[in-house]
C-alpha positions in Angstrom: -0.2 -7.9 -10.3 -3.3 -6.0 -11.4 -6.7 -5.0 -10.6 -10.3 -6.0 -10.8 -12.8 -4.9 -13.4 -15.4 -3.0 -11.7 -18.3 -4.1 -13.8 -19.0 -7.0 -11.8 -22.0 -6.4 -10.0 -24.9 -8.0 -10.7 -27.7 -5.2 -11.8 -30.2 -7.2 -13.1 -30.9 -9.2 -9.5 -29.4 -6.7 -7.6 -27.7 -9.5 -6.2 -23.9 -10.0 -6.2 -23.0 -12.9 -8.5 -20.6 -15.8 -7.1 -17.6 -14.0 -9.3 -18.7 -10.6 -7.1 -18.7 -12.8 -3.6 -15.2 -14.2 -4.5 -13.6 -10.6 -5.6 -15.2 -9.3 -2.1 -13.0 -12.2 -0.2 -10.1 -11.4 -2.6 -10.6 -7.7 -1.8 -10.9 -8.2 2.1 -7.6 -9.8 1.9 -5.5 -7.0 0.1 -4.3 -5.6 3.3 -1.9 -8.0 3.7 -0.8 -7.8 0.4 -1.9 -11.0 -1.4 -1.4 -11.4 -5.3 -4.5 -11.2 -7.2 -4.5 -12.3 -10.8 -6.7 -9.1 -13.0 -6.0 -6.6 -15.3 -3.0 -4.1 -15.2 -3.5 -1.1 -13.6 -3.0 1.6 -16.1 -0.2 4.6 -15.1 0.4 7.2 -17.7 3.7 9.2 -17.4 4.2 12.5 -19.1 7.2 13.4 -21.0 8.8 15.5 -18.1 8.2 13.7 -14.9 11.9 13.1 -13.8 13.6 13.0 -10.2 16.0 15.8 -9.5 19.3 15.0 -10.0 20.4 17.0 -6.8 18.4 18.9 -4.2 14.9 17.8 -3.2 12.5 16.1 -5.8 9.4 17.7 -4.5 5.9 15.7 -5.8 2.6 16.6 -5.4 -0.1 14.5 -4.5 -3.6 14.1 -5.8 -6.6 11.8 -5.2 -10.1 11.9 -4.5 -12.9 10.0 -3.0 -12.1 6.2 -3.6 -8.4 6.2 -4.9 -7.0 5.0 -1.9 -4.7 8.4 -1.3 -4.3 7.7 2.3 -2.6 4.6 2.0 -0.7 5.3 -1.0 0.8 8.1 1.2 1.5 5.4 4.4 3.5 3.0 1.8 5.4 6.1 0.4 6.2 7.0 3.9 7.1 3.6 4.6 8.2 1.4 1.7 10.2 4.3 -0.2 10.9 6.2 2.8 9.7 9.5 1.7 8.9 12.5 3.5 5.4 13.9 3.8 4.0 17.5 3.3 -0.1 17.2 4.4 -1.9 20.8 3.7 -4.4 19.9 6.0 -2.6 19.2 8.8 -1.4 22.9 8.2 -5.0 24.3 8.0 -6.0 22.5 11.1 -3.4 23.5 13.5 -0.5 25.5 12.6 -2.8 28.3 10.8 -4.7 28.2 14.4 -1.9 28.3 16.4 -0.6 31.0 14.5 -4.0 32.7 15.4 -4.5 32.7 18.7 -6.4 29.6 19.0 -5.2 27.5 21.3 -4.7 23.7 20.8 -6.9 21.9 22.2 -9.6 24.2 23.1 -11.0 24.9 19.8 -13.7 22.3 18.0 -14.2 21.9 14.3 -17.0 24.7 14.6 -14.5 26.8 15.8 -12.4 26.4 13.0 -14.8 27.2 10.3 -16.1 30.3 12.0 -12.3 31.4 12.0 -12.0 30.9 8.4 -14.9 32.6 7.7 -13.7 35.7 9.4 -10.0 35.1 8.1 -10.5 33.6 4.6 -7.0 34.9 3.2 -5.8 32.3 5.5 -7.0 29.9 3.2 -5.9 31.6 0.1 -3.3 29.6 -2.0 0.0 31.9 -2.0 -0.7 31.3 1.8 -0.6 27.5 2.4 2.0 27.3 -0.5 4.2 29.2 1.7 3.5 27.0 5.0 4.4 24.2 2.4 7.5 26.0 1.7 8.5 26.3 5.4 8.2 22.5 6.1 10.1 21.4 2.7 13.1 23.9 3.9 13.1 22.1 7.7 13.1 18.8 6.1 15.4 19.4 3.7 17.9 21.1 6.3 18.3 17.4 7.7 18.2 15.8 4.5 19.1 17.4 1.2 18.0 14.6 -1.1 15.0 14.1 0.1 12.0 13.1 -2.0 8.9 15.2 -0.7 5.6 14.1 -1.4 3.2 17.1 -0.8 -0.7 16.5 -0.3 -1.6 19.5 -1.1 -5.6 19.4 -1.7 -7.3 19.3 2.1 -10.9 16.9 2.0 -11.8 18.9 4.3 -16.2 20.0 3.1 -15.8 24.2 4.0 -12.7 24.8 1.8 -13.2 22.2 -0.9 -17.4 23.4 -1.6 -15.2 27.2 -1.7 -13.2 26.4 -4.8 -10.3 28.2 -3.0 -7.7 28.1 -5.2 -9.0 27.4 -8.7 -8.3 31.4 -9.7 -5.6 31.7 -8.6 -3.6 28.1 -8.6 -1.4 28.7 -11.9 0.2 32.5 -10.5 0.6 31.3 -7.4 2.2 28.2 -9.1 4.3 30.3 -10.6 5.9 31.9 -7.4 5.9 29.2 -5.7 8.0 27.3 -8.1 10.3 29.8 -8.5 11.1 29.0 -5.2 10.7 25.4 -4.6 10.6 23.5 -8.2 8.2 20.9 -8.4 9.4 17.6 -10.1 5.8 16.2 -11.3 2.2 15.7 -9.9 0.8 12.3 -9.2 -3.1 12.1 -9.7 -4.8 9.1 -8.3 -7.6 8.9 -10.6 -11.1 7.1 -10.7 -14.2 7.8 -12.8 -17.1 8.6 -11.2 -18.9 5.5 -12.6 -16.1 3.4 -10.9 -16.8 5.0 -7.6 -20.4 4.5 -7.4 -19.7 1.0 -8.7 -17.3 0.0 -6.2 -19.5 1.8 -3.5 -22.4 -0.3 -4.5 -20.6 -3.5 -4.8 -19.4 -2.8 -1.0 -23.1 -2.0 -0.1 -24.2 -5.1 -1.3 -21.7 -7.2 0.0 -22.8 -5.6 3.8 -26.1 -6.7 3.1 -24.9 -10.0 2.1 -23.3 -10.3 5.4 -26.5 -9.5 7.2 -25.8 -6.1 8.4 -28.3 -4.7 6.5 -30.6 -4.2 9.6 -28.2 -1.8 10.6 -29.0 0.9 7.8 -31.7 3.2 7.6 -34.0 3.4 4.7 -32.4 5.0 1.9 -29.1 4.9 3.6 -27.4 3.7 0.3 -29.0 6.3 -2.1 -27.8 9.1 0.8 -23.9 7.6 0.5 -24.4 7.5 -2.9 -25.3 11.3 -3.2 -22.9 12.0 -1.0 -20.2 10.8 -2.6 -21.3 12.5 -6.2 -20.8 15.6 -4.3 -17.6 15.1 -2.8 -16.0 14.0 -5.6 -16.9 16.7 -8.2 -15.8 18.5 -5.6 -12.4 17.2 -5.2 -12.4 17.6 -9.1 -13.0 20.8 -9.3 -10.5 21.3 -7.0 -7.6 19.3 -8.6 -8.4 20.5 -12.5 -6.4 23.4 -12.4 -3.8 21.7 -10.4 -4.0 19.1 -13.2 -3.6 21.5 -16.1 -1.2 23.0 -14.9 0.8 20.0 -14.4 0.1 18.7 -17.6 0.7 21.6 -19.5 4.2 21.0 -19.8 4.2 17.2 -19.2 4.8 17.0 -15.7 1.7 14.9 -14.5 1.4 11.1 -13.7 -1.7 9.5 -14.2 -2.8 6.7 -12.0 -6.0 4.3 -13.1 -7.5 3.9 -9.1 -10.8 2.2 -11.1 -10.2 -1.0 -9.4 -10.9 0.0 -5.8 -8.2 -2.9 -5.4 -5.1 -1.2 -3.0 -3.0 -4.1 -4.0 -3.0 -3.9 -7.4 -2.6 0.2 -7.2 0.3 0.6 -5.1 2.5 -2.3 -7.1 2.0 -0.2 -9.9 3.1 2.5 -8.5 6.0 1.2 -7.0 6.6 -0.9 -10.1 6.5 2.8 -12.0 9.4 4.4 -9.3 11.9 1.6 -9.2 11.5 0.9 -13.1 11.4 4.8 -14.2 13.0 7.0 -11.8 15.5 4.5 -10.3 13.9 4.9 -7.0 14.7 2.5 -3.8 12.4 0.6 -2.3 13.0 -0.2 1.4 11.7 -3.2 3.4 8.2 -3.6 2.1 4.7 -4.1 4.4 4.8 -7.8 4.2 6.7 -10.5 2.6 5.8 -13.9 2.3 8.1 -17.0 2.4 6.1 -20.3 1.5 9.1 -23.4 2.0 7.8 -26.0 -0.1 8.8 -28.9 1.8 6.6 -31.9 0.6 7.4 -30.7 -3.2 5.8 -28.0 -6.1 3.0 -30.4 -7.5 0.8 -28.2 -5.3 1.9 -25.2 -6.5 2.2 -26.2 -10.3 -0.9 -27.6 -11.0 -3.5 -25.3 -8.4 -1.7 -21.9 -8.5 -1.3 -18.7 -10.8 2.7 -18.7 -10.4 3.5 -15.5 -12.1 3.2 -12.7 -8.7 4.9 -15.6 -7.1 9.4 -16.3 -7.6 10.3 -19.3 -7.1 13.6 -20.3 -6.1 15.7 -23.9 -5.7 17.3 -23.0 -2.3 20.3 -25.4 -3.7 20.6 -22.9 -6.5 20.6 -19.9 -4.0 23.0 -21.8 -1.0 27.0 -22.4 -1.7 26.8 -25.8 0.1 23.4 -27.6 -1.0 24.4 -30.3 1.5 26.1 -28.4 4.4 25.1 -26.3 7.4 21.4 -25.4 7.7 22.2 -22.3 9.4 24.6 -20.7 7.4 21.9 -21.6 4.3 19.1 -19.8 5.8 21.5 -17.0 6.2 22.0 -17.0 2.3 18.1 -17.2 2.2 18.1 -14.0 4.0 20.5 -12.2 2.2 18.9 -13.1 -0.8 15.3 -12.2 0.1 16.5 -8.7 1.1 18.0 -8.1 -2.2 15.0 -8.7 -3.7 12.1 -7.6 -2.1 12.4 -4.3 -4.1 10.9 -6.0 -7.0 9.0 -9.1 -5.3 6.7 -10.1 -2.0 6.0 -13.3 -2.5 8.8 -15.9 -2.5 8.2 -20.0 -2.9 11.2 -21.9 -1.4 11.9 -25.3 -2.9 14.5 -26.9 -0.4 14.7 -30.0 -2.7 18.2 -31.8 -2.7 19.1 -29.9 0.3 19.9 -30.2 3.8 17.3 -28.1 4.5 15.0 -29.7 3.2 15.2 -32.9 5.4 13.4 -30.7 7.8 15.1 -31.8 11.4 15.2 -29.6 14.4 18.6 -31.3 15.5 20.3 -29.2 12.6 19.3 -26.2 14.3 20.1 -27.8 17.9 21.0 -23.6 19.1 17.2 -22.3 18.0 15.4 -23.9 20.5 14.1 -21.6 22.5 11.1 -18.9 21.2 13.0 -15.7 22.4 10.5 -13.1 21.6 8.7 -14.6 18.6 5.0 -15.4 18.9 3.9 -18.0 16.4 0.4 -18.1 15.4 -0.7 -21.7 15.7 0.0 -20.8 19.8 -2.0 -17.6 19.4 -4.1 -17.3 16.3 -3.9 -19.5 14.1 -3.7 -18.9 10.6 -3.2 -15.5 8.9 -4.7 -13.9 6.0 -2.3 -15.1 3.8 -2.8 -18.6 4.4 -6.4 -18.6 4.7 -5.9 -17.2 0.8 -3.2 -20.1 -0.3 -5.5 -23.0 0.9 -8.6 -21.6 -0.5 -6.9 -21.2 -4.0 -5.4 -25.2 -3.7 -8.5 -26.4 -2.1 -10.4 -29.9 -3.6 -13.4 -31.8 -2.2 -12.2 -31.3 1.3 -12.7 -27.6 1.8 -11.4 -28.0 5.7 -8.5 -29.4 4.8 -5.5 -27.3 5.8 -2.6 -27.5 3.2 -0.8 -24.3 5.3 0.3 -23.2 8.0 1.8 -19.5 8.8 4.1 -20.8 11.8 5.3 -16.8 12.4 5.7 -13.3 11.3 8.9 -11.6 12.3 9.4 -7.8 11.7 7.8 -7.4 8.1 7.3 -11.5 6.6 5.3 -13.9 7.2 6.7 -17.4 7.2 4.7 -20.4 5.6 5.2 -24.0 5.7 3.2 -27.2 4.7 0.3 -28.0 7.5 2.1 -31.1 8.7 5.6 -29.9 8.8 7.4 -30.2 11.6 6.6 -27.6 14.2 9.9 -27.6 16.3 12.0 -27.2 12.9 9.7 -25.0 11.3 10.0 -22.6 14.7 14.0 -22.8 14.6 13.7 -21.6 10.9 12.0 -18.4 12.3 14.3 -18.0 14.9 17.3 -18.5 13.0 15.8 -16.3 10.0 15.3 -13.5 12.8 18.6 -13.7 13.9 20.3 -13.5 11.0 18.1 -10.4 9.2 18.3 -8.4 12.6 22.3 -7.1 10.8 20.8 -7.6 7.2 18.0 -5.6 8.0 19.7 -2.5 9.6 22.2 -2.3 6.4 19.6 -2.3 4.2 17.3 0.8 5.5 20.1 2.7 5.7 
């Protein structure tokens, strides 16, 4: 999986090509994590970024304006189950609590006038050691953990203050010789990417027809306004950034793209490749059973973000019970998911594959499970898959996403049957529920 070039906009129109209006659809659709077919996302790894072998692997996080920070953070949190240090949270209350402002009753004007009055609150050697504090409490319940620290607020008044660029390597210093640092991770864009990919999402609004909407000049303000924020962020990070690198302890990440996707499966492709690193029950899965046969899938689709498995490869009785083979399906799709999302399920020479509801006579009720054609049709996912198999009938439906259970979507040809296609979820529930709680923990 990879990323986009961001040198597709149209600037001798102004107008955003037919390639630009089928990236945006492409791009709409990454928050469900759909495989796009660009460019690798470059990551660069110094010499000495390593995991501790025992204690805490403590990492500290970098990105600006544009490189997707935020979110890399909620799949860290999520996906690898890491622990998270946020700086900012610190400035904005526990440095106020701690001086006499009481929670809820200050505003944001508050808060600056305080710092202006107290700006050694803000000095570095100070939030390093409210850092250190929450690292110790996390690591009291868990000694292992991997600590991702964001330690760079976006906050306007302290980054346009340069807070800590005098000071950042001595203060380093102490700090590490208290809590060691394993490496820094530094989401990186170009400011030509940014602007780029800020444009291209500016024209795409206007393509949309919400152009009325913005004032004159509006995009020439964002614009400005985003040249200052990130020089600002950069100044902020450089010396965070040498330091790092100084002694090979820095991981580069290429965030050009603007594509979410494409980022975070290189990152996670980096952890579980280089440092060994587990990867727990990711966002969304995707299981597509291909019932009616893979000519669809052969000669319309880009296979390789895509495994595909024989189910009578996978099962130890190809032509037994139905149950006890979605049970293997389950087992097998949680041993993988580490490595791959999307999944295409060829039940050929099966029992499975007959598709009748009578071998899963004991699924017939919906439990708790809401499936979508009752509620909302299709999902992201499989608005995607038809597009990309679509011929001279554009309407015509190929897919259908019958349900998602806790973190998968399931996806079955349109005319499949909708009573066995609804056991198959119910069974497939049933049987990760166990599967699922061994595997987080």
């Amino acid at each position: 999986m990879g990323c986009a070039s961001s040198s597709n906009t149209n600037t001798n129109s102004g107008e955003p090509s037919a390639k630009d209006l089928e990236a945006l659809k492409k791009r709409q659709l990454t928050e469900v994590c759909i495989p796009h077919q660009y460019d690798d996302v470059v990551v660069e790894i110094g010499l000495n970024c390593r995991f501790k072998a025992k204690g805490p692997t403590v990492i500290f996080l970098f990105g600006g304006p544009g490189s997707h920070k935020g979110k890399a953070v909620e799949h860290f949190t999520t996906i690898m189950r890491f622990k998270y240090v946020n700086v900012e949270t610190i400035i904005m209350e526990e440095i106020p609590k701690r001086s006499g402002l009481k929670e809820g009753e200050w505003t944001m004007s508050d808060l600056i006038a305080h710092y202006k009055r107290t700006p050694q609150d803000l000095k570095l050697e100070h939030l390093l050691r409210y850092t250190e504090d929450k690292i110790v409490s996390i690591t009291e319940d868990d000694p292992n953990a991997v600590v991702v620290v964001d330690i760079l607020p976006s906050l306007k008044f302290i980054l346009s203050n340069n807070f800590m660029l005098e000071t950042c390597k001595k203060d380093m210093d102490s700090f590490e010789f208290r809590v060691k640092v394993a490496f820094g991770i530094n989401l990186h864009i170009e400011m030509e990417s940014l602007l780029k990919n800020l444009d291209f999402s500016h024209n795409m609004l206007m393509q949309g027809g919400d152009s009325q909407n913005k004032g004159v000049g509006a995009d020439e303000v964002d614009t400005r306004k985003a040249e200052r924020r990130y020089q600002m962020h950069e100044d902020s990070v450089r010396p965070f950034r040498e330091y790092f690198e100084e002694d090979g302890r820095m991981m580069t990440v290429d965030c050009s793209s603007g594509f979410f996707e494409a980022i975070w499966h290189a990152i996670q492709s980096t952890f579980v490749k280089q440092f060994n690193s587990r990867c727990f029950w990711p966002m969304e899965t995707v299981l597509v059973f291909a019932m009616e046969g893979l000519d669809i899938f052969n000669s319309k689709m880009d296979m390789s973000t895509m495994r595909l498995v024989k189910i009578r490869d996978l099962v130890s009785e190809p032509q037994g019970n139905v149950e006890k083979q979605i049970k293997e399906i389950a087992k097998y799709v949680d041993s993988q998911v580490e490595r791959c999302h999307y999944f295409i399920l060829d039940p050929a020479d099966t029992t499975f594959g007959k598709g009748n509801p009578d071998d899963l006579s004991s699924y017939s009720e919906a439990k708790d499970l809401v499936f979508y054609e009752k509620t909302e049709g299709l999902n992201n996912f499989t608005v995607h898959l038809n597009a990309l198999v679509k011929d001279t009938n554009p309407s015509k439906k190929y897919f259908k996403a019958v349900c998602s259970l806790e973190d998968e979507s399931l996806v079955f040809p349109a005319n499949s049957d909708t009573e066995f296609t609804h056991r198959v979820c119910l069974c497939l529930s049933d049987k990760q529920a166990h599967l699922h709680e061994q595997f987080q923990h």
